[in-house]
PQR file with spaces between the fields and no chain letter, atoms N, CA, C, O and H, PARSE charges and radii, in Angstrom:
ATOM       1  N    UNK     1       0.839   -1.180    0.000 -0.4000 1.5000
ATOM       2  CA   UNK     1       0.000    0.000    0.000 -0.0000 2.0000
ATOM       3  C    UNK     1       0.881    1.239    0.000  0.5500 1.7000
ATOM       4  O    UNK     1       1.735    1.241    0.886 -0.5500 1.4000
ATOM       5  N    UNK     2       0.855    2.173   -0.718 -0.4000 1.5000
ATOM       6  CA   UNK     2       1.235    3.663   -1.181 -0.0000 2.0000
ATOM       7  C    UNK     2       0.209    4.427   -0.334  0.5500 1.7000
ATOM       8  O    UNK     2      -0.951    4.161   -0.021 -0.5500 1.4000
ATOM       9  H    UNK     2       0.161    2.171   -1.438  0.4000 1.0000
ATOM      10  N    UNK     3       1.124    5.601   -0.031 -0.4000 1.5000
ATOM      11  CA   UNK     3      -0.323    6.637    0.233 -0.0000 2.0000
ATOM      12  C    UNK     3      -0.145    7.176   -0.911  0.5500 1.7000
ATOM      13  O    UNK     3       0.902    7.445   -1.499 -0.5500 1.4000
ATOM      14  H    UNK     3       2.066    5.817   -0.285  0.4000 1.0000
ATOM      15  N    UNK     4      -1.783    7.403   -1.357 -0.4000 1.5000
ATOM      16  CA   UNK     4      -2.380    8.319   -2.170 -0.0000 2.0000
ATOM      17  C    UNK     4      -2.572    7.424   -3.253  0.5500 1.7000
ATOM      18  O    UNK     4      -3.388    7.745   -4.117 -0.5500 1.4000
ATOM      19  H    UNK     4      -2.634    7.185   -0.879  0.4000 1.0000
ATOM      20  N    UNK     5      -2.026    6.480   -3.338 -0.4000 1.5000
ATOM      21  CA   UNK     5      -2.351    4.845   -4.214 -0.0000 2.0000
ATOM      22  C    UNK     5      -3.215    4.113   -3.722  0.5500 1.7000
ATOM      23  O    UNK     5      -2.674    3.775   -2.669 -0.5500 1.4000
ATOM      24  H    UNK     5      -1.363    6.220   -2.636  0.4000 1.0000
ATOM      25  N    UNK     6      -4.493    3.479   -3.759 -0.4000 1.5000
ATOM      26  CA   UNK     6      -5.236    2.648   -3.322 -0.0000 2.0000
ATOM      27  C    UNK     6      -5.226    1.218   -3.497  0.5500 1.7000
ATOM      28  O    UNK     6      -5.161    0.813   -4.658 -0.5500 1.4000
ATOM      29  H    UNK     6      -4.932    3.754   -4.614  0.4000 1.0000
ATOM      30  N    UNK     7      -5.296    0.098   -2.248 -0.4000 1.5000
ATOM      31  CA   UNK     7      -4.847   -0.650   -2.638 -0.0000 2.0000
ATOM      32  C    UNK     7      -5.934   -1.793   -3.267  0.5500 1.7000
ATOM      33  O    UNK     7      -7.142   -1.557   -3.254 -0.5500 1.4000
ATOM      34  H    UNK     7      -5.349    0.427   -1.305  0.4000 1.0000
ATOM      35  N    UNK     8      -5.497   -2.797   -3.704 -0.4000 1.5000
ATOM      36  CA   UNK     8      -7.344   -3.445   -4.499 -0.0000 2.0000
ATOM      37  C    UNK     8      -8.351   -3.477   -3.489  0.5500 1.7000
ATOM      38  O    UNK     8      -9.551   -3.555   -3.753 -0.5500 1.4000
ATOM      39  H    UNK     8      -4.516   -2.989   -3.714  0.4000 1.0000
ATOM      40  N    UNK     9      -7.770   -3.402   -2.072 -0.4000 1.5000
ATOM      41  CA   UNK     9      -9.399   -3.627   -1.664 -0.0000 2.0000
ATOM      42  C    UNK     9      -9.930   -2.043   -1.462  0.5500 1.7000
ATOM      43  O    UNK     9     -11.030   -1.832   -0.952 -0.5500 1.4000
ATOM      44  H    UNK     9      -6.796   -3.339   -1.858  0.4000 1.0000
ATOM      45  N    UNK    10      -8.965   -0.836   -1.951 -0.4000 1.5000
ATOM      46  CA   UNK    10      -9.066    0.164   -1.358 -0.0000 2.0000
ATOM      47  C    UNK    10      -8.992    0.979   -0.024  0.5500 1.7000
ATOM      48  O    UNK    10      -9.565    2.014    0.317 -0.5500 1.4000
ATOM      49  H    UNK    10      -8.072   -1.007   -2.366  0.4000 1.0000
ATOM      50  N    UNK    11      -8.189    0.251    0.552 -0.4000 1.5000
ATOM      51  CA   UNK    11      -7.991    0.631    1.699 -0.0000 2.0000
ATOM      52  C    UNK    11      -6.660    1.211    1.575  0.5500 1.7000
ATOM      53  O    UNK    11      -5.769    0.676    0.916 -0.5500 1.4000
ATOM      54  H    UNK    11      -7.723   -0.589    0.276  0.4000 1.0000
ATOM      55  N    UNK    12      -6.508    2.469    2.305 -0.4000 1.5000
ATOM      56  CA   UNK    12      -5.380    3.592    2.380 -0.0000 2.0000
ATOM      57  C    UNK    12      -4.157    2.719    3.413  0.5500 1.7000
ATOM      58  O    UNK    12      -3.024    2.451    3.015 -0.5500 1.4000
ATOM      59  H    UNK    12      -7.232    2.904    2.841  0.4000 1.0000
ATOM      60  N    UNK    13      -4.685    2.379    4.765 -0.4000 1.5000
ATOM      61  CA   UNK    13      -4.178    2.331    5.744 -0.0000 2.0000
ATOM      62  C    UNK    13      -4.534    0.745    5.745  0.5500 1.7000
ATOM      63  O    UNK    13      -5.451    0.396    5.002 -0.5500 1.4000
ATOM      64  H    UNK    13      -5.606    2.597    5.089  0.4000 1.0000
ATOM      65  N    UNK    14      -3.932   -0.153    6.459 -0.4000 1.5000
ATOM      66  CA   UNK    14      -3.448   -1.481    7.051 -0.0000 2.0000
ATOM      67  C    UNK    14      -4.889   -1.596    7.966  0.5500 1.7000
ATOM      68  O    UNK    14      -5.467   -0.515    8.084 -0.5500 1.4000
ATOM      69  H    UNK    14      -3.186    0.130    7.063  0.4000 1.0000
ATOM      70  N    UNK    15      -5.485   -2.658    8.569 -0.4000 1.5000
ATOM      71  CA   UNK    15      -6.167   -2.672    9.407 -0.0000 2.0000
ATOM      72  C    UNK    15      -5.784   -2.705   11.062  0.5500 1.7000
ATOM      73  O    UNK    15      -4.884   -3.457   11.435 -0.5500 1.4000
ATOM      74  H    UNK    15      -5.016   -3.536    8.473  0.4000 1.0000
ATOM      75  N    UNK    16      -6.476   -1.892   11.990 -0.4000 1.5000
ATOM      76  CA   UNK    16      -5.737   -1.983   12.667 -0.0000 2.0000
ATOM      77  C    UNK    16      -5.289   -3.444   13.723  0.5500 1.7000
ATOM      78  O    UNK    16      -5.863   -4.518   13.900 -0.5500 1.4000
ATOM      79  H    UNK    16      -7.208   -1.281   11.687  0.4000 1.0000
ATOM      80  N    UNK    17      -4.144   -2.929   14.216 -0.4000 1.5000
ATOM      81  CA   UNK    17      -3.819   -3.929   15.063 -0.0000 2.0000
ATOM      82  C    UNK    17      -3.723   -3.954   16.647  0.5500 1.7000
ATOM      83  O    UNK    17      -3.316   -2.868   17.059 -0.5500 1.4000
ATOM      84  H    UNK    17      -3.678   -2.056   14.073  0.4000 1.0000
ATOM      85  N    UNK    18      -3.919   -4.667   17.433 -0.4000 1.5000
ATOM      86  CA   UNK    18      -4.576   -4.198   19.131 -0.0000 2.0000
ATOM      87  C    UNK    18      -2.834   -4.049   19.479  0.5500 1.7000
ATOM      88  O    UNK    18      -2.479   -2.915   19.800 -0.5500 1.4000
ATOM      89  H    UNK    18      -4.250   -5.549   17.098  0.4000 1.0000
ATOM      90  N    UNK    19      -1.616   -5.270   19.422 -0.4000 1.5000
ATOM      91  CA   UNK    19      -1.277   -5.413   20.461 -0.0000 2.0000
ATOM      92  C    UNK    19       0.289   -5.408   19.375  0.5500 1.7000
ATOM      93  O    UNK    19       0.137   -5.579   18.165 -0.5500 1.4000
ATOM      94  H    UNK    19      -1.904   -6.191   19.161  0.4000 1.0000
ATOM      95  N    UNK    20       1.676   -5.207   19.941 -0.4000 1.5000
ATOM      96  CA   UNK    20       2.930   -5.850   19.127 -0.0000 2.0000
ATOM      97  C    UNK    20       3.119   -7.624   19.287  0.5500 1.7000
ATOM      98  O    UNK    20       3.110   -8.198   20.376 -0.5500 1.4000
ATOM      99  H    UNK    20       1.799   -5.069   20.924  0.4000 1.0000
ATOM     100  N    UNK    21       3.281   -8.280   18.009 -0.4000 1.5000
ATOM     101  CA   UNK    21       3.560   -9.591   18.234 -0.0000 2.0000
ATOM     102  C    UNK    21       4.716   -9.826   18.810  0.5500 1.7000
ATOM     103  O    UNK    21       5.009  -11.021   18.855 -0.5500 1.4000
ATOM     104  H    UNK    21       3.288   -7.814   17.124  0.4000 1.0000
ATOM     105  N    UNK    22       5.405   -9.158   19.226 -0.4000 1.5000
ATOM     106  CA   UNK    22       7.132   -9.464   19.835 -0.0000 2.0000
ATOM     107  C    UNK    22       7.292   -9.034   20.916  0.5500 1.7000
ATOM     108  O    UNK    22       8.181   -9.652   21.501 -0.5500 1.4000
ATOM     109  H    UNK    22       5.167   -8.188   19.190  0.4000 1.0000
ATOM     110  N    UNK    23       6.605   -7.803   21.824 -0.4000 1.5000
ATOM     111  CA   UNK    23       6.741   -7.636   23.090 -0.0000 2.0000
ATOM     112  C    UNK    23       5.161   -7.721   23.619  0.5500 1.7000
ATOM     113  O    UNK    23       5.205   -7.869   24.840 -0.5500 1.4000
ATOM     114  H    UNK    23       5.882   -7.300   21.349  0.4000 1.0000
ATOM     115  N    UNK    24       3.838   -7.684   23.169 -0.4000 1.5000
ATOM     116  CA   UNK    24       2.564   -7.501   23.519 -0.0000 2.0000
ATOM     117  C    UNK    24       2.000   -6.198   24.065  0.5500 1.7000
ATOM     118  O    UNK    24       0.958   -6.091   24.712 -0.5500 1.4000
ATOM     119  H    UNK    24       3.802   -7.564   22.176  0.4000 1.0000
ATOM     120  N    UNK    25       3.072   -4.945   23.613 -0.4000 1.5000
ATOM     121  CA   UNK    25       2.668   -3.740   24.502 -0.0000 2.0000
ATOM     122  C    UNK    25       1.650   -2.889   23.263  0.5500 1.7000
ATOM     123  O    UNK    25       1.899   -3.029   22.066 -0.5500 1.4000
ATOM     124  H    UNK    25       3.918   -5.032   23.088  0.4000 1.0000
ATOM     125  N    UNK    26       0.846   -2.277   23.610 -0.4000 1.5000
ATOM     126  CA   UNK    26       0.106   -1.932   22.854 -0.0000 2.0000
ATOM     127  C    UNK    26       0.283   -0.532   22.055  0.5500 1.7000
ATOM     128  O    UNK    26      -0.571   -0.019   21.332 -0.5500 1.4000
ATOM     129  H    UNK    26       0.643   -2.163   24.583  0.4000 1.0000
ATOM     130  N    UNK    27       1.276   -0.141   22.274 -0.4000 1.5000
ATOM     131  CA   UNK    27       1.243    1.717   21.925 -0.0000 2.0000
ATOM     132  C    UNK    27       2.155    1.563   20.104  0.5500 1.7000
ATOM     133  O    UNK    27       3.293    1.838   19.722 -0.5500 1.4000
ATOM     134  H    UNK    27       1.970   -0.558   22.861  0.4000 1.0000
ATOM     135  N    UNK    28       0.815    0.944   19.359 -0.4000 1.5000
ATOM     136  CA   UNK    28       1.349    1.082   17.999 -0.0000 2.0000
ATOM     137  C    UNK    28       0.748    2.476   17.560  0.5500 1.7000
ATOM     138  O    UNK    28      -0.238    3.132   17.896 -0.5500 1.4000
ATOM     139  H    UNK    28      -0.109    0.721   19.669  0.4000 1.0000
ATOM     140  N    UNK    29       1.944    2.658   16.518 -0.4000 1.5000
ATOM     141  CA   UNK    29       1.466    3.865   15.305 -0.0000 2.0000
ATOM     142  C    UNK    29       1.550    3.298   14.007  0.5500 1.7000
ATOM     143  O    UNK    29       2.320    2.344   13.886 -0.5500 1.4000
ATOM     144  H    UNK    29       2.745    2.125   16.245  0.4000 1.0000
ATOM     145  N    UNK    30       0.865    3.719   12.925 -0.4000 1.5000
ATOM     146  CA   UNK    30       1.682    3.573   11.781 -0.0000 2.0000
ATOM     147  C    UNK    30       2.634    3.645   11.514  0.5500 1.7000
ATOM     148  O    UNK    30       3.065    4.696   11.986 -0.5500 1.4000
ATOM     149  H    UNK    30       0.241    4.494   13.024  0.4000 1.0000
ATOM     150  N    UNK    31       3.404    3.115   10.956 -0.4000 1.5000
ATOM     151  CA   UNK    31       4.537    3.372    9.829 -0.0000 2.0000
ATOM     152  C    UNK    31       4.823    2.774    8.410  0.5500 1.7000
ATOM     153  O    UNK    31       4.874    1.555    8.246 -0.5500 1.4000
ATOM     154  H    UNK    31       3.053    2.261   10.573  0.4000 1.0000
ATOM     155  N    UNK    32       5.026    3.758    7.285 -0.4000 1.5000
ATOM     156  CA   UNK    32       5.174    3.553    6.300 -0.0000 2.0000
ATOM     157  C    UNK    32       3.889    2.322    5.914  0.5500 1.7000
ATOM     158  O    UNK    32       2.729    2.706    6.058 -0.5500 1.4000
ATOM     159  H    UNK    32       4.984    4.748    7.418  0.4000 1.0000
ATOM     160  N    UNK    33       4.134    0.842    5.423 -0.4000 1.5000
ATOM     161  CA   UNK    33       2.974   -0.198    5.453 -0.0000 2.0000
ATOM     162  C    UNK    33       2.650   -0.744    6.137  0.5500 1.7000
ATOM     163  O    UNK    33       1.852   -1.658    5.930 -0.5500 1.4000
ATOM     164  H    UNK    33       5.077    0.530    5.306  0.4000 1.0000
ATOM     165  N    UNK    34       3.332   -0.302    7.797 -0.4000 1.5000
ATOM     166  CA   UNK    34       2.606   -1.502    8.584 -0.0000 2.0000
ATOM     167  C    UNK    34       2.400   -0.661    9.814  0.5500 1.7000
ATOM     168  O    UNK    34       1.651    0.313    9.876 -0.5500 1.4000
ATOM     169  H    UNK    34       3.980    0.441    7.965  0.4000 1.0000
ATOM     170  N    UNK    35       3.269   -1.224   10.951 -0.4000 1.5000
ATOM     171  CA   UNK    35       3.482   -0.852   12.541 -0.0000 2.0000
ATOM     172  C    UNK    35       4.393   -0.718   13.227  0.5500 1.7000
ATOM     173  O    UNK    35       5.254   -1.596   13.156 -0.5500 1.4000
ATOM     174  H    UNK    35       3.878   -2.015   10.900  0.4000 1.0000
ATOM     175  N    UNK    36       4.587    0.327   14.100 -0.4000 1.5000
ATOM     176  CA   UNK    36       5.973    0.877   14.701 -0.0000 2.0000
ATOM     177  C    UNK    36       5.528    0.868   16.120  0.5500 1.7000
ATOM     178  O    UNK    36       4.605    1.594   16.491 -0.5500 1.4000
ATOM     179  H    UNK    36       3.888    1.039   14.158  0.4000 1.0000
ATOM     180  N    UNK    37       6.215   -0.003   16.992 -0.4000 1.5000
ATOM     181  CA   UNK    37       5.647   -0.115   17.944 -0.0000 2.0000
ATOM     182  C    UNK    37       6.505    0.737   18.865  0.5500 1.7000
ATOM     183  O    UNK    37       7.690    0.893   18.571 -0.5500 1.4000
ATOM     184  H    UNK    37       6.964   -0.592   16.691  0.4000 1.0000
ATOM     185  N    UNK    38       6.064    1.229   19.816 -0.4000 1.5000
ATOM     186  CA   UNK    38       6.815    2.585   21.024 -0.0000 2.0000
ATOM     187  C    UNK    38       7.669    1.582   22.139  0.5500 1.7000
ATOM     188  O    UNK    38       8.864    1.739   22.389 -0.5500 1.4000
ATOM     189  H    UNK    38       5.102    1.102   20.055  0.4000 1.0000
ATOM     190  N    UNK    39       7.010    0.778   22.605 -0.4000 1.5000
ATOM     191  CA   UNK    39       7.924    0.252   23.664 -0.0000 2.0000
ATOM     192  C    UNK    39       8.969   -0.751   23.085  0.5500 1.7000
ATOM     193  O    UNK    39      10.014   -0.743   23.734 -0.5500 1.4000
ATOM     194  H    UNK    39       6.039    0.650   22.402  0.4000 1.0000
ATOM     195  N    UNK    40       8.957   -1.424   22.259 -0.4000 1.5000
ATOM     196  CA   UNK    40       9.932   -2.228   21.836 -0.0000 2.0000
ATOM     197  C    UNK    40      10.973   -1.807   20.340  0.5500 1.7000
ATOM     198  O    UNK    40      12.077   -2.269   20.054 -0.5500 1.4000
ATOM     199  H    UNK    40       8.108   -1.430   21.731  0.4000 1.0000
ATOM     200  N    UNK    41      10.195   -0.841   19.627 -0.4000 1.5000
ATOM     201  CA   UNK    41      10.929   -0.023   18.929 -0.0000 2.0000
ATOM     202  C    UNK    41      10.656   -0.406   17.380  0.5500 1.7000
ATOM     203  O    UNK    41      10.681    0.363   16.420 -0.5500 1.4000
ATOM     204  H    UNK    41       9.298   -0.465   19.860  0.4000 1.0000
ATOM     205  N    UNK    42      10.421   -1.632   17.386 -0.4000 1.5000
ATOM     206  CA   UNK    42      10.420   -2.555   16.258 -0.0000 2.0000
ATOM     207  C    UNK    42       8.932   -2.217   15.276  0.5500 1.7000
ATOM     208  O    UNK    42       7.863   -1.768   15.689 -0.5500 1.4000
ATOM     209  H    UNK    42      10.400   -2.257   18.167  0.4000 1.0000
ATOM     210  N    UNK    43       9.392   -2.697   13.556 -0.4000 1.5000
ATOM     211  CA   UNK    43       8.142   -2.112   12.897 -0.0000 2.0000
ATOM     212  C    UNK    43       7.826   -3.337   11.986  0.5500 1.7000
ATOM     213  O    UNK    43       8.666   -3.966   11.343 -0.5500 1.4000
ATOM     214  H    UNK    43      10.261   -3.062   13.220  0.4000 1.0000
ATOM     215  N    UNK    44       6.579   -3.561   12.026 -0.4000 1.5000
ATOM     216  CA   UNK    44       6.256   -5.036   11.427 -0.0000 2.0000
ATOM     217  C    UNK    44       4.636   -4.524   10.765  0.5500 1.7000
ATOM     218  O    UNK    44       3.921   -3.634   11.225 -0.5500 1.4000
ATOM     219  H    UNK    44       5.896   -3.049   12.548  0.4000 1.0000
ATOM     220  N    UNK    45       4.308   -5.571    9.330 -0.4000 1.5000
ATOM     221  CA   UNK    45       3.363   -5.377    8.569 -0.0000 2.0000
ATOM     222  C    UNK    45       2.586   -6.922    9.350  0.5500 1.7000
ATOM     223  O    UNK    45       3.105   -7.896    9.896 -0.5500 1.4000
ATOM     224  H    UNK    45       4.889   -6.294    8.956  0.4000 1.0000
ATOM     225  N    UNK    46       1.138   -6.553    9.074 -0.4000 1.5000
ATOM     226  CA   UNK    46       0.430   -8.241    9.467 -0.0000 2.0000
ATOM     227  C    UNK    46      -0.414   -8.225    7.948  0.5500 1.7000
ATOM     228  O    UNK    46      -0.867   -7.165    7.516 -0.5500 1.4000
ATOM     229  H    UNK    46       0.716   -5.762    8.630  0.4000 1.0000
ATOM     230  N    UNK    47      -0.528   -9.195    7.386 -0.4000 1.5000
ATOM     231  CA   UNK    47      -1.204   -9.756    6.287 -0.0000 2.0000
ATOM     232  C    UNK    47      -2.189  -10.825    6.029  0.5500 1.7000
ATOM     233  O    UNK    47      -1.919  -11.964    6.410 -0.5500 1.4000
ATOM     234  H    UNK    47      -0.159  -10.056    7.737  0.4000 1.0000
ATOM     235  N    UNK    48      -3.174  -10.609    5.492 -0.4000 1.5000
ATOM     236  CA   UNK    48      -4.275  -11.691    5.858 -0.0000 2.0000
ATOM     237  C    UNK    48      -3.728  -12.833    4.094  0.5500 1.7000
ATOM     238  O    UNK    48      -3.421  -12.521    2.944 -0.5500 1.4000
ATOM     239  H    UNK    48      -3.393   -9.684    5.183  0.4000 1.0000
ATOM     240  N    UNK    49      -3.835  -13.778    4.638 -0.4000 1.5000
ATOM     241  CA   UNK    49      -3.468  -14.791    3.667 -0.0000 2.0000
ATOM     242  C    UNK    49      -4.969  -16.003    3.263  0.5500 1.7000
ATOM     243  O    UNK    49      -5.046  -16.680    2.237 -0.5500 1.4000
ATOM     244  H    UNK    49      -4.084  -14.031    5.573  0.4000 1.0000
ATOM     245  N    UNK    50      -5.831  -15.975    4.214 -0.4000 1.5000
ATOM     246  CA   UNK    50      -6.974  -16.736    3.970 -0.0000 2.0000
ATOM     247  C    UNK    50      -7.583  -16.167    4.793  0.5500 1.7000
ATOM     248  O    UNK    50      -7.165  -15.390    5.652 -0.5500 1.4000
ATOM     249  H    UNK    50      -5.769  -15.425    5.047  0.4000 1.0000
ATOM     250  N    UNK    51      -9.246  -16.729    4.460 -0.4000 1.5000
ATOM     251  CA   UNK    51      -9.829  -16.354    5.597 -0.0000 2.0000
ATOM     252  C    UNK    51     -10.973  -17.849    5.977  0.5500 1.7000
ATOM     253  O    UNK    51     -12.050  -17.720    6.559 -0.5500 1.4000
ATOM     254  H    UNK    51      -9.585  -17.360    3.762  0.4000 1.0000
ATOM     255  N    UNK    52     -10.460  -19.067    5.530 -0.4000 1.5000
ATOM     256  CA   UNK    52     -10.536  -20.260    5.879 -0.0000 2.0000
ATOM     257  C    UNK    52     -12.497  -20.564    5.659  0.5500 1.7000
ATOM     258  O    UNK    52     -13.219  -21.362    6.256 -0.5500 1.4000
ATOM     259  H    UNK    52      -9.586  -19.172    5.057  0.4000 1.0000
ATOM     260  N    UNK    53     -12.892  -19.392    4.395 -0.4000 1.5000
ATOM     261  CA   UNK    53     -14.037  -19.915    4.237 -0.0000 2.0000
ATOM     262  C    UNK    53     -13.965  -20.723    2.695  0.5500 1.7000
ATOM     263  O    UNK    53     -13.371  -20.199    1.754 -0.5500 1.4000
ATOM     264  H    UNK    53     -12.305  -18.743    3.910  0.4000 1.0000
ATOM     265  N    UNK    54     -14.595  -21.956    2.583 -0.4000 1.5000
ATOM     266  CA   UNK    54     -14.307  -22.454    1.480 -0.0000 2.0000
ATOM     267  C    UNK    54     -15.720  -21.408   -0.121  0.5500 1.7000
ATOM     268  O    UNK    54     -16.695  -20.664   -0.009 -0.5500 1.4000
ATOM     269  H    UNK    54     -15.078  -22.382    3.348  0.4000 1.0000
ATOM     270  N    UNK    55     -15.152  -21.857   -1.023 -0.4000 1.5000
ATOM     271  CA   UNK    55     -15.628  -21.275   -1.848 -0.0000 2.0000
ATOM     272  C    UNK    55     -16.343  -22.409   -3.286  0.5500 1.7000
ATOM     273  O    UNK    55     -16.896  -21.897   -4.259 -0.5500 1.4000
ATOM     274  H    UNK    55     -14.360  -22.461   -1.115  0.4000 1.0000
């Protein structure tokens, strides 16, 4: 995802996320495509790959 580029599902921004997967502290921001987390420092994207309904 680009800003000011839309992405196919049209969404600007990432969905959000509650918690960091590497320390569990919660004080994320955006960054760039994903998440920059405050207490542990670290910046990580989450991606949905299925959604385990058959078709």
């Amino acid at each position: 995802m680009t800003e000011g580029k839309p992405s196919p599902a049209g969404r600007q921004r990432p969905l959000p996320v509650f918690h960091c997967p590497y320390c569990g502290d919660e004080d994320l921001t955006p960054y760039e495509e994903g998440w920059r987390c405050g207490a542990c420092l670290r910046a990580f994207s989450v991606r949905l790959i299925a959604t385990g309904v058959q078709e």
